[in-house]
C-alpha positions as CSV (number, residue, x, y, z in Angstrom):
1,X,158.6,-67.3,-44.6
2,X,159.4,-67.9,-48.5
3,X,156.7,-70.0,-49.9
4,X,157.1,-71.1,-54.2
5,X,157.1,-73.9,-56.3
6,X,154.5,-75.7,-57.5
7,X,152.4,-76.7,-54.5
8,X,152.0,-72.6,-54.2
9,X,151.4,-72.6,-57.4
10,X,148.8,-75.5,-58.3
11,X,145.5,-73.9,-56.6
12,X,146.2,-70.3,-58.6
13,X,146.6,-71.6,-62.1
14,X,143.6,-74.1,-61.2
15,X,141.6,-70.8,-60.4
16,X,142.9,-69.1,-63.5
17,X,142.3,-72.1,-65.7
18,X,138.8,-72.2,-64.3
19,X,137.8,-69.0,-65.0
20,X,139.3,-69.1,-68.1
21,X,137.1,-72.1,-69.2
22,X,134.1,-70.4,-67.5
23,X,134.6,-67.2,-70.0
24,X,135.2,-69.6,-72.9
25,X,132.0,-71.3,-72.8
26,X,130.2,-68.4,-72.2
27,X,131.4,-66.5,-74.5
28,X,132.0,-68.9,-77.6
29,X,129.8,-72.1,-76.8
30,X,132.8,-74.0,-76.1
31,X,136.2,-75.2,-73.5
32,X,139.6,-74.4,-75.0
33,X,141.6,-77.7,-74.8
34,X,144.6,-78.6,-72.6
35,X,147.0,-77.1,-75.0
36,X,145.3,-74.4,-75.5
37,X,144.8,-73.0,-71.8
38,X,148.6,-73.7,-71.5
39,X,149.1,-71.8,-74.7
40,X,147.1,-68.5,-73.2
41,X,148.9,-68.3,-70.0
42,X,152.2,-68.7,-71.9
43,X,151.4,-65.8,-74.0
44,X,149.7,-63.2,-71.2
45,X,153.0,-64.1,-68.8
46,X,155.3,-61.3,-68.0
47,X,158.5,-61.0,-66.5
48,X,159.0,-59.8,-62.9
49,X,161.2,-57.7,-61.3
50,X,163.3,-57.3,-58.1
51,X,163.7,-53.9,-56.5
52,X,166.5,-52.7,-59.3
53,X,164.5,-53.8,-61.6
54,X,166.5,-57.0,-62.6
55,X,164.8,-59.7,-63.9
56,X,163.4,-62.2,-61.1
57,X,163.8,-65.5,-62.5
58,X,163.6,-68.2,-59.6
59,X,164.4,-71.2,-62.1
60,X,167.4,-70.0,-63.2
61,X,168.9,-68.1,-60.6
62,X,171.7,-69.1,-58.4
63,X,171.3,-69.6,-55.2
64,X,173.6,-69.6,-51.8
65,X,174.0,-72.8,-50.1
């Protein structure tokens, strides 16, 4: 089974986002906004890898009919 896109996706960076708010108010008094949350997971994102150690990019790679 090969499960992606957003659907898989939604309910992890809902999580994160949460948790990220959580920290934020706890730690600072306040909630980062919108762009802000979008800004942090941009930034801490890293590049995966297959097996050789290519880089795994679903988005952009091509795929076989």
């Amino acid at each position: 089974m090969y499960l992606s896109g957003s659907s898989m996706a939604a309910g992890v960076v809902t999580g994160t986002a949460a948790l990220m708010i959580e920290h934020a108010r706890n730690q600072f008094g306040v909630a980062p906004t919108a762009n802000a949350l979008k800004a942090m997971l941009q930034h801490t994102a890293f590049t995966l890898t297959d097996g050789c150690g290519v880089a795994y990019d679903v988005l952009s790679r091509a795929r076989a009919p």
